[in-house]
ZAVOVEX-936213 format. One record per residue (C-alpha): residue number from 0; residue in one letter; x negated, y negated, z negated. Coordinates in nm, 3 decimals, padded with zeros to 5 digits. Each point is the difference from the previous one (the first is absolute). Example, Ala and Ser with C-alpha at 12.3 -4.5 7.8 and 13.67 -1.06 7.14 Angstrom:
atom i 0; aa a; xx -01.230; yy 00.450; zz -00.780;
atom i 1; aa s; xx -00.137; yy -00.344; zz 00.066;
This chain:
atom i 0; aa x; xx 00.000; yy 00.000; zz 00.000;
atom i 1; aa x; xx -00.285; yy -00.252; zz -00.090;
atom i 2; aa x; xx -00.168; yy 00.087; zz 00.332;
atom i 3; aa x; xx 00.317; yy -00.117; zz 00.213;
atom i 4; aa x; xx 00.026; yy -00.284; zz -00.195;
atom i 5; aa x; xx -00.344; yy -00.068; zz 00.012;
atom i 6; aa x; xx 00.030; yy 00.039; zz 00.374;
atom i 7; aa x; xx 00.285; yy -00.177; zz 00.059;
atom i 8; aa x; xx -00.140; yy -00.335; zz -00.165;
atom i 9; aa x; xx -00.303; yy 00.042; zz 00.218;
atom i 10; aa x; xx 00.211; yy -00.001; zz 00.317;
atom i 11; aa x; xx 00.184; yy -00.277; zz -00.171;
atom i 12; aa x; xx -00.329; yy -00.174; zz -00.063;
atom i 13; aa x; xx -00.118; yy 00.020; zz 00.362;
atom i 14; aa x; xx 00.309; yy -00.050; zz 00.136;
atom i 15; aa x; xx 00.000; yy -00.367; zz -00.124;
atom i 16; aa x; xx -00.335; yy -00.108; zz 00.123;
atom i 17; aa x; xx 00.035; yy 00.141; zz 00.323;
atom i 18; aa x; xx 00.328; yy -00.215; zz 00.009;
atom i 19; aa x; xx -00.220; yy -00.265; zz -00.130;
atom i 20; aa x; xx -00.265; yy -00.007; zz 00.213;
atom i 21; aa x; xx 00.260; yy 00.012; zz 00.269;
atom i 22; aa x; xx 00.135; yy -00.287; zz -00.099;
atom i 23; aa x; xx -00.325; yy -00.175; zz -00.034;
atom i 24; aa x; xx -00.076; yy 00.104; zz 00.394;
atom i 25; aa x; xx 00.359; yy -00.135; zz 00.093;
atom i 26; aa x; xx -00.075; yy -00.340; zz -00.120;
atom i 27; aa x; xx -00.360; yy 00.000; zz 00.191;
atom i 28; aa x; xx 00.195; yy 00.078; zz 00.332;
atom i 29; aa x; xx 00.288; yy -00.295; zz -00.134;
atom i 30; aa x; xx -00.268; yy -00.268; zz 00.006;
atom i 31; aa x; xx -00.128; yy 00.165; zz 00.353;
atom i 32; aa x; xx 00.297; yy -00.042; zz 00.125;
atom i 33; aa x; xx 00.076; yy -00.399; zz -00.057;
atom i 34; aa x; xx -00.262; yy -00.033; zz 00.282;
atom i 35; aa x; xx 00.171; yy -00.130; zz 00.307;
atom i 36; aa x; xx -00.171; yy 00.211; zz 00.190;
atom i 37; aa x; xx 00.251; yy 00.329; zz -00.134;
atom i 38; aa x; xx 00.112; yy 00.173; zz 00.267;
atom i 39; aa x; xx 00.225; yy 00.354; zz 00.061;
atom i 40; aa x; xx -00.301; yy 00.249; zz -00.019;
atom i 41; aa x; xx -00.062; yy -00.132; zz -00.329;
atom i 42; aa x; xx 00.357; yy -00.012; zz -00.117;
atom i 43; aa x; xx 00.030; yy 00.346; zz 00.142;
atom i 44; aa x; xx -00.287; yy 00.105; zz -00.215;
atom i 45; aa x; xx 00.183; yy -00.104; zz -00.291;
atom i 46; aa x; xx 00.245; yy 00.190; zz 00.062;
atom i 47; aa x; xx -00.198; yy 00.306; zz 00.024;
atom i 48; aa x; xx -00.190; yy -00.050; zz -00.319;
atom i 49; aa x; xx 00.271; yy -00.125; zz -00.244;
atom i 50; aa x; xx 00.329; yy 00.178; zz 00.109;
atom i 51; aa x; xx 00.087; yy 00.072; zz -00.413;
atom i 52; aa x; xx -00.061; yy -00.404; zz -00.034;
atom i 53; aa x; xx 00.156; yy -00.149; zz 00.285;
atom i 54; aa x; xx 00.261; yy 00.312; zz 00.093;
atom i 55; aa x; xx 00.104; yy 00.127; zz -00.268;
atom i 56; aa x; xx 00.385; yy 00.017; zz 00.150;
atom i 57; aa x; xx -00.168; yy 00.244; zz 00.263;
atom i 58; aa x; xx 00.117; yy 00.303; zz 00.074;
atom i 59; aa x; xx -00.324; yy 00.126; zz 00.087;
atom i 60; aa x; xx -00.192; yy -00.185; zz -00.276;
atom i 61; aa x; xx 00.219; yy 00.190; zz -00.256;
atom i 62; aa x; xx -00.052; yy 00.328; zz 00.216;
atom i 63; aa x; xx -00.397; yy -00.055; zz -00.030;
atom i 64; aa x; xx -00.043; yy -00.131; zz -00.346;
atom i 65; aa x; xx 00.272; yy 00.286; zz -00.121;
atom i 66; aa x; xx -00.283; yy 00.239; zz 00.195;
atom i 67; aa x; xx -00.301; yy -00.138; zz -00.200;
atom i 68; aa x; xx 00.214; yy 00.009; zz -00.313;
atom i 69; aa x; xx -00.035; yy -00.411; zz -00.038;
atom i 70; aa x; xx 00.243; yy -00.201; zz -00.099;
atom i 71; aa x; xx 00.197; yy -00.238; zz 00.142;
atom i 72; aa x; xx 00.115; yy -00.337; zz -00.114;
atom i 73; aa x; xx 00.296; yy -00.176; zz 00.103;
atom i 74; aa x; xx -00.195; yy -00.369; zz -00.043;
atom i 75; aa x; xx -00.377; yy 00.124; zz -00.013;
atom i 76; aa x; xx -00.073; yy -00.350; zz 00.041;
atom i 77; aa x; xx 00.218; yy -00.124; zz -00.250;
atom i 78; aa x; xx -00.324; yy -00.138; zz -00.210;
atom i 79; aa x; xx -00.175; yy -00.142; zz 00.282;
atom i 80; aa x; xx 00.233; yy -00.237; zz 00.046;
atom i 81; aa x; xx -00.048; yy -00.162; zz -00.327;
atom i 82; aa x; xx -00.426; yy -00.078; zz 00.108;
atom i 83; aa x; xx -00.102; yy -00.299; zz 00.116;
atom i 84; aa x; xx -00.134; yy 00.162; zz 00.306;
atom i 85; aa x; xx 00.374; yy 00.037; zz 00.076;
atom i 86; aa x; xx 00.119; yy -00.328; zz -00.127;
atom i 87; aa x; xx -00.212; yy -00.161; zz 00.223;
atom i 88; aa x; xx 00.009; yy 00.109; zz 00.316;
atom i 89; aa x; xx 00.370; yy 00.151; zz 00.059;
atom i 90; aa x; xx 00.176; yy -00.280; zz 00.134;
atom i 91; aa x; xx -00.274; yy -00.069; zz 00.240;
atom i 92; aa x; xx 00.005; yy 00.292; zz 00.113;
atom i 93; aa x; xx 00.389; yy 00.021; zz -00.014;
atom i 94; aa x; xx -00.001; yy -00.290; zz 00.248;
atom i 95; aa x; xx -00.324; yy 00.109; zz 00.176;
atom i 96; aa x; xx 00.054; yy -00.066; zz 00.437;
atom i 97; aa x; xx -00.214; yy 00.320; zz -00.032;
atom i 98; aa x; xx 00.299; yy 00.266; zz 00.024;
atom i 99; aa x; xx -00.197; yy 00.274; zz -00.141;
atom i 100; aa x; xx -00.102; yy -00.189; zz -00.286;
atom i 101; aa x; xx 00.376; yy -00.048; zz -00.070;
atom i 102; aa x; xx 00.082; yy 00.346; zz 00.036;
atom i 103; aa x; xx -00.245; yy 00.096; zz -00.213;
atom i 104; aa x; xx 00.139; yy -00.256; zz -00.287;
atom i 105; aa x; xx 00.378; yy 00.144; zz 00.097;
atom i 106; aa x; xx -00.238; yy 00.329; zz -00.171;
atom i 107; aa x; xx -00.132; yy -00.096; zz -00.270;
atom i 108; aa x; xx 00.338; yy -00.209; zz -00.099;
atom i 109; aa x; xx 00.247; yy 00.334; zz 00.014;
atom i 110; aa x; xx -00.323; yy 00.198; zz -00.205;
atom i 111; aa x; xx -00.007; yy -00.222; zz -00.257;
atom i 112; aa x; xx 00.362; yy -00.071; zz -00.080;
atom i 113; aa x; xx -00.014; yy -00.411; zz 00.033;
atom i 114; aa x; xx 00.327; yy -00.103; zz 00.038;
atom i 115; aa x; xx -00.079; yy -00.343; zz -00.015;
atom i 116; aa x; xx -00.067; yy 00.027; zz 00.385;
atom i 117; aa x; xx 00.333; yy 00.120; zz 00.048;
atom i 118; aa x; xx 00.123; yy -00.292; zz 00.137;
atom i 119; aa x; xx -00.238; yy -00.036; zz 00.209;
atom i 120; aa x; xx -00.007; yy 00.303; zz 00.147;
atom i 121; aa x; xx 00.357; yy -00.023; zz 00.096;
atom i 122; aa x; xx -00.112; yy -00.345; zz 00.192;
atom i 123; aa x; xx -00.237; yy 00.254; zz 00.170;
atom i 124; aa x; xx 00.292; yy 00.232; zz 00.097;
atom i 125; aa x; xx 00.089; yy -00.330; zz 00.192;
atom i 126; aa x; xx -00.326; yy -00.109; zz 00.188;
atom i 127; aa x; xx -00.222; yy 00.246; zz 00.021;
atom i 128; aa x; xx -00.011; yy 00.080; zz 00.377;
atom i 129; aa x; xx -00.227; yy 00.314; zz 00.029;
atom i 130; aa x; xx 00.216; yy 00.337; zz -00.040;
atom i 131; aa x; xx -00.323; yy 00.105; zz -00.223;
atom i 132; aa x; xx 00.044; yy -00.302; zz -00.244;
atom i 133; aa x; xx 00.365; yy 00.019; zz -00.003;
atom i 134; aa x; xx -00.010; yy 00.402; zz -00.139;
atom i 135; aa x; xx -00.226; yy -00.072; zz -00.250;
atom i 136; aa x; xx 00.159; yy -00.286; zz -00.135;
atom i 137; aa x; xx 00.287; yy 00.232; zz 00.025;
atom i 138; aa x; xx -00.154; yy 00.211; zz -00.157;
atom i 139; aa x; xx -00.160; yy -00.167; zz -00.307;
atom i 140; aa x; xx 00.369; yy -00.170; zz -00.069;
atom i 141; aa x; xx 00.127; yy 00.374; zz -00.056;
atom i 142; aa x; xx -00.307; yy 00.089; zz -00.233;
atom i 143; aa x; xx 00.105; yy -00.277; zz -00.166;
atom i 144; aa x; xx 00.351; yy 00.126; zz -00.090;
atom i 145; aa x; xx 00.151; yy -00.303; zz 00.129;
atom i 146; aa x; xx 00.345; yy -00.075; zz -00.055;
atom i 147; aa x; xx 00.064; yy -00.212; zz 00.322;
atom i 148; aa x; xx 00.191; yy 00.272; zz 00.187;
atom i 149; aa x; xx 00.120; yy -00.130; zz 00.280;
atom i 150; aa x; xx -00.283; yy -00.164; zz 00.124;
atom i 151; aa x; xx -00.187; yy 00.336; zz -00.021;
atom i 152; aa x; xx 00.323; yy 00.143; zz 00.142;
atom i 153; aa x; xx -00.037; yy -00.217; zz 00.329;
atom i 154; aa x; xx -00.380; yy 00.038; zz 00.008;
atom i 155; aa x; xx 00.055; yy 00.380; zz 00.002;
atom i 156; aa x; xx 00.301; yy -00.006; zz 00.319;
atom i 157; aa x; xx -00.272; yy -00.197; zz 00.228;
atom i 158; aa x; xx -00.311; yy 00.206; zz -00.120;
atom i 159; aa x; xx 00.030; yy 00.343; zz -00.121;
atom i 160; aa x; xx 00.017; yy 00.295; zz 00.190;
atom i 161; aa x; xx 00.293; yy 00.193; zz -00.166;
atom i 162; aa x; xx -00.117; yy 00.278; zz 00.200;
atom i 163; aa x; xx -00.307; yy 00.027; zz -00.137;
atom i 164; aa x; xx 00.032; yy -00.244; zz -00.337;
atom i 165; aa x; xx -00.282; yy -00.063; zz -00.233;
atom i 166; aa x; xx 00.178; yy -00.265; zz -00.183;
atom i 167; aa x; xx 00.404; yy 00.038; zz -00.040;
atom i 168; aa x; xx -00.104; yy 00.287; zz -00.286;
atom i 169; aa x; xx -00.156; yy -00.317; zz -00.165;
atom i 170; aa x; xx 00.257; yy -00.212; zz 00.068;
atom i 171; aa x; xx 00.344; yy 00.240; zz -00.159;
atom i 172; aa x; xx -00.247; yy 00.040; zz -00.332;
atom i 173; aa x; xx 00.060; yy -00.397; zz -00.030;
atom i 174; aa x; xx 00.256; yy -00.135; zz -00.283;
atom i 175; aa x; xx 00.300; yy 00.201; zz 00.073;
atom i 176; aa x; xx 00.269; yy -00.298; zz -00.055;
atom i 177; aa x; xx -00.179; yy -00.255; zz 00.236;
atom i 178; aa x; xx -00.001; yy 00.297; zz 00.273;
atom i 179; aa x; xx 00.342; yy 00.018; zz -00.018;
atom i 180; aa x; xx 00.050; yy -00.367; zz -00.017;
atom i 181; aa x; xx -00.226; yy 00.029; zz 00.375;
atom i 182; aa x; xx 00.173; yy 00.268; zz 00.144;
atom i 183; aa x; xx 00.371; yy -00.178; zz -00.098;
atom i 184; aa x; xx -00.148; yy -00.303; zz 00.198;
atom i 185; aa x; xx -00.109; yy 00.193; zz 00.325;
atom i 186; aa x; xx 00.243; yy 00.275; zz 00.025;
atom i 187; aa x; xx 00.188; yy -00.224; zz 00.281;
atom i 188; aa x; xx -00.311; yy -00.097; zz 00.197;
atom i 189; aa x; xx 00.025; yy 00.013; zz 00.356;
atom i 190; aa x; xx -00.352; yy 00.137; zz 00.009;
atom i 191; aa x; xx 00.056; yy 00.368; zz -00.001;
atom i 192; aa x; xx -00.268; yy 00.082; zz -00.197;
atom i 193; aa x; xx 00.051; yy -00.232; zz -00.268;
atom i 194; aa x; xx 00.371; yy 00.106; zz -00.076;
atom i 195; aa x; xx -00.169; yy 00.427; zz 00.045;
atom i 196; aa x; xx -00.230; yy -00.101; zz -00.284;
atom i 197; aa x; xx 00.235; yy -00.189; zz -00.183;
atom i 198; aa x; xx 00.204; yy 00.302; zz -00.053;
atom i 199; aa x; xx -00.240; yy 00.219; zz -00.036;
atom i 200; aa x; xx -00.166; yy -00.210; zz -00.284;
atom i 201; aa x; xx 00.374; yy 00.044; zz -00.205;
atom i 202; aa x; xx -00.081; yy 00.350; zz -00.020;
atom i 203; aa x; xx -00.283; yy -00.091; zz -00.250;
atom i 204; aa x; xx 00.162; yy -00.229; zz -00.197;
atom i 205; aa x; xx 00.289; yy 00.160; zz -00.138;
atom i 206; aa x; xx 00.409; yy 00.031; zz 00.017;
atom i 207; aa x; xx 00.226; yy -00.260; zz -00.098;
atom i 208; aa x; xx 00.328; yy -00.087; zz 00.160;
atom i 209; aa x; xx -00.115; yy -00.308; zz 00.238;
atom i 210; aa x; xx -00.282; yy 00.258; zz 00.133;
atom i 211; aa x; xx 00.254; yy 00.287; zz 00.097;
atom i 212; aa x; xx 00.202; yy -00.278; zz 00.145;
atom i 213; aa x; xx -00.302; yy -00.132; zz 00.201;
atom i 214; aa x; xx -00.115; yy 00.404; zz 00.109;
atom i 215; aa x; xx 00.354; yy 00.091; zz 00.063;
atom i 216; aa x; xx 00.081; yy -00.286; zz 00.244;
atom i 217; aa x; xx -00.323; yy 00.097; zz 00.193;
atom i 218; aa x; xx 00.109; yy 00.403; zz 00.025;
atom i 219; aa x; xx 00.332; yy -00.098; zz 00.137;
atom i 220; aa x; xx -00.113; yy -00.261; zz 00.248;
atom i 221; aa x; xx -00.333; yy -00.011; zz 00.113;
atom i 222; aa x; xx -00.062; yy 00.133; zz 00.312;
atom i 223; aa x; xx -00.057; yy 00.405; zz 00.029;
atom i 224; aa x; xx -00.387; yy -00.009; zz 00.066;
atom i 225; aa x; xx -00.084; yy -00.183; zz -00.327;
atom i 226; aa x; xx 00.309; yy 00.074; zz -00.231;
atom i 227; aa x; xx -00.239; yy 00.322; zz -00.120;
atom i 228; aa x; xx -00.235; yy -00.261; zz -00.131;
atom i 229; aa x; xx 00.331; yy -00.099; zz -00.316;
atom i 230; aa x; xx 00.104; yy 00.325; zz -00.007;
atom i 231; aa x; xx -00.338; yy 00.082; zz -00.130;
atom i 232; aa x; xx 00.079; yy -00.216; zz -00.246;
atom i 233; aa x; xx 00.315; yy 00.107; zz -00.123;
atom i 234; aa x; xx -00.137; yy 00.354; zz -00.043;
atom i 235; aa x; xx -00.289; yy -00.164; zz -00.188;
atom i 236; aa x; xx 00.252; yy -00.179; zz -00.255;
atom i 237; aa x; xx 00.187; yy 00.316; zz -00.062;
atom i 238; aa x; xx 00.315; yy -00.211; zz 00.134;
atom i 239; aa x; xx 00.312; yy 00.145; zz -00.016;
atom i 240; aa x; xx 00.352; yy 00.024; zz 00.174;
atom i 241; aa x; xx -00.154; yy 00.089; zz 00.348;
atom i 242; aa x; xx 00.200; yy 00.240; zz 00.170;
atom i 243; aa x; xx 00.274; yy -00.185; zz 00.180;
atom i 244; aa x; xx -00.297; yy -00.239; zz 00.110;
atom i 245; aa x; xx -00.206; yy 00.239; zz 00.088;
atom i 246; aa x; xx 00.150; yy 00.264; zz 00.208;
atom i 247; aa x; xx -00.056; yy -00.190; zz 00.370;
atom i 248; aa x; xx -00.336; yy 00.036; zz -00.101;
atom i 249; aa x; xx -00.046; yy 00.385; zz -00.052;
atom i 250; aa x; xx 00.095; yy -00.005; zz 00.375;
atom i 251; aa x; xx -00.292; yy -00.210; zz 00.127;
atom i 252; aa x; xx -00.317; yy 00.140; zz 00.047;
atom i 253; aa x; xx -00.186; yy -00.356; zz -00.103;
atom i 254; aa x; xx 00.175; yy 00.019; zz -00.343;
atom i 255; aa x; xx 00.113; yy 00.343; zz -00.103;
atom i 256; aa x; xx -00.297; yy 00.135; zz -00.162;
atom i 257; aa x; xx -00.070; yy -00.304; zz -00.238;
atom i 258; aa x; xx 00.403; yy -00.027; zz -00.036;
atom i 259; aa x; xx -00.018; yy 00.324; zz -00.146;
atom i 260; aa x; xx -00.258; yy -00.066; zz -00.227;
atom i 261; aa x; xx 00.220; yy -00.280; zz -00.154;
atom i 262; aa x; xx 00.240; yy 00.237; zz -00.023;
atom i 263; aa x; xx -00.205; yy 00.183; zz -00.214;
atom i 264; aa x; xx -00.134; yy -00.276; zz -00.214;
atom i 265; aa x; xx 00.364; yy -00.097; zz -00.054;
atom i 266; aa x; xx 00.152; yy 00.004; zz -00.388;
atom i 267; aa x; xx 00.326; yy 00.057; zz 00.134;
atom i 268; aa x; xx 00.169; yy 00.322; zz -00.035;
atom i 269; aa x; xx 00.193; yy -00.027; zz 00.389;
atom i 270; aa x; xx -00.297; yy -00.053; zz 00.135;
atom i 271; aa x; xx -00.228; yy 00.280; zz -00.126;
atom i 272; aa x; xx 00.314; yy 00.227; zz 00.081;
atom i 273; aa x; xx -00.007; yy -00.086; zz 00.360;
atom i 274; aa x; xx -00.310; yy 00.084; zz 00.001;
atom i 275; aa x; xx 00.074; yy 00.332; zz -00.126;
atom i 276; aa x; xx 00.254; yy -00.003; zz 00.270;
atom i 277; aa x; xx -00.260; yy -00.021; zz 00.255;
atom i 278; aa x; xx -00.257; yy 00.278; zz -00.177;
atom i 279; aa x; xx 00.276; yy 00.278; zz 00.142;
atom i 280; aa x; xx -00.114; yy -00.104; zz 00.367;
atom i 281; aa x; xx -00.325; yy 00.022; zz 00.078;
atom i 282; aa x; xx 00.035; yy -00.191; zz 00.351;
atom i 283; aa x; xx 00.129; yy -00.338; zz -00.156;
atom i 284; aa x; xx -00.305; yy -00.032; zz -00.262;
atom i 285; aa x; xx -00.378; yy 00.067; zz 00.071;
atom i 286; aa x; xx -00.155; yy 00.312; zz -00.145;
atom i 287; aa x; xx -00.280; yy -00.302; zz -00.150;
atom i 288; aa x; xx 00.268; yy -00.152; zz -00.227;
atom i 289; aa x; xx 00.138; yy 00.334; zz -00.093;
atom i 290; aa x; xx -00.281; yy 00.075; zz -00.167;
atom i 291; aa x; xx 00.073; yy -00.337; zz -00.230;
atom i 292; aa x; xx 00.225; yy 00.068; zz -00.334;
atom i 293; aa x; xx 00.240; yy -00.234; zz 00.032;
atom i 294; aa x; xx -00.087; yy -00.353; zz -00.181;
atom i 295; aa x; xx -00.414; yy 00.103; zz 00.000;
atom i 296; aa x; xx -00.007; yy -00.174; zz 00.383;
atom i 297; aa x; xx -00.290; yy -00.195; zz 00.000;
């Protein structure tokens, strides 16, 4: 028992200077980088040699460090921000012409939790030109926590890939009651992809009755190709009273499967026992959702 322990305070022990002497490199490559002369190559090599400081939202940063057994911080940089080095030199380089200089403070900002640059980081949002700058700006607002919504909301419909998203998992871990309070705003857009995400975002913030108004309205008239986009969401609230809503939709191939699955998640006796209805013949429900007991759809 002593030995482990003995052990474990060593790894403890070395743990924190290595972190420390990490730290101490980071703030010799800061200082290199307020020359004007900082250009992508060395931003990229920042990126390569601090991913735990500067990513720690990564994926992949989470997948290595979880490899190596090191840990990961949410704000590794969370002291930094209070040294003078830091002090100093962000707003210059917050306002730098030099764009990788300001994507580089957009970094450091979301690492170290300063939410004092909130505000201007949401300016950013506004006139940052280069799609690079904007999703790191983006991207240090969500590290952030922020509680400005909507803005993030319409920064996300003209630059995520929601094919292929690295930040909407970000965004629905945001304050629950000012997503909502977004998606009530955009749910009408004439952008499709705003009023998609608006609906999907009520999925992850709860049930209450002007939210099943909102998702029901959408499954009854939005237009066939997207109306699987609130259904989703109504299976994902565990709403109830489907069935007489529902049934056109267990006839159309676009919406049957996840209509089903609502079905399922329903709390309402009549719908669970047309379900049951449908178990008894095999061609009108996939052999896939068969093998879901009824409720467990996820």
């Amino acid at each position: 028992m002593k030995i482990k322990i003995i052990i474990t305070i060593f790894l403890l022990t070395f743990y924190a200077k290595a972190q420390s002497q990490n730290l101490t490199n980071f703030k010799n490559d800061f200082k290199l980088s307020l020359d004007k002369a900082f250009n992508e190559k060395k931003l990229n090599n920042l990126f390569s040699k601090y991913p735990h400081l500067l990513t720690p939202q990564s994926d992949i940063t989470q997948l290595t460090s979880n490899l190596k057994g090191e840990t990961v911080y949410t704000f590794p940089l969370s002291d930094f921000k209070n040294d003078n080095l830091y002090k100093e030199n962000i707003d210059n380089m917050l306002n730098s012409d030099n764009s990788f200089q300001r994507i580089f403070s957009y970094l450091i900002i979301g690492a170290s939790n300063d939410i004092t640059k909130e505000d201007i980081l949401l300016n950013k949002l506004k006139t940052e030109k280069e799609k690079g700058n904007l999703i790191w700006c983006g991207m240090s607002l969500l590290n952030l926590k922020t509680k400005h919504t909507t803005e993030i909301f319409d920064f996300l419909v003209e630059n995520e890939d929601f094919g292929d998203a690295h930040m909407l998992p970000l965004f629905v871990k945001l304050d629950k009651n000012s997503l909502q309070e977004t998606a009530y705003k955009r749910y009408n857009s004439e952008n499709l992809k705003a009023k998609i995400l608006a609906i999907q975002i009520l999925s992850q913030t709860g049930k209450n009755p002007e939210t099943e108004k909102i998702v029901l309205d959408a499954v009854k008239n939005w237009d066939m190709n997207i109306k699987g986009y609130a259904i989703y969401t109504v299976k994902e609230l565990q709403m109830g009273n489907l069935l007489e809503t529902f049934k056109p939709f267990l006839d159309n191939d676009k919406t049957k499967k996840i209509a089903l699955e609502a079905l399922a998640n329903s709390p309402t006796i009549s719908d669970n026992e047309y379900l049951k209805t449908l178990t008894a013949q095999k061609d009108s429900i996939s052999d896939e959702l068969l093998d879901y007991p009824l409720g467990v759809i996820i």
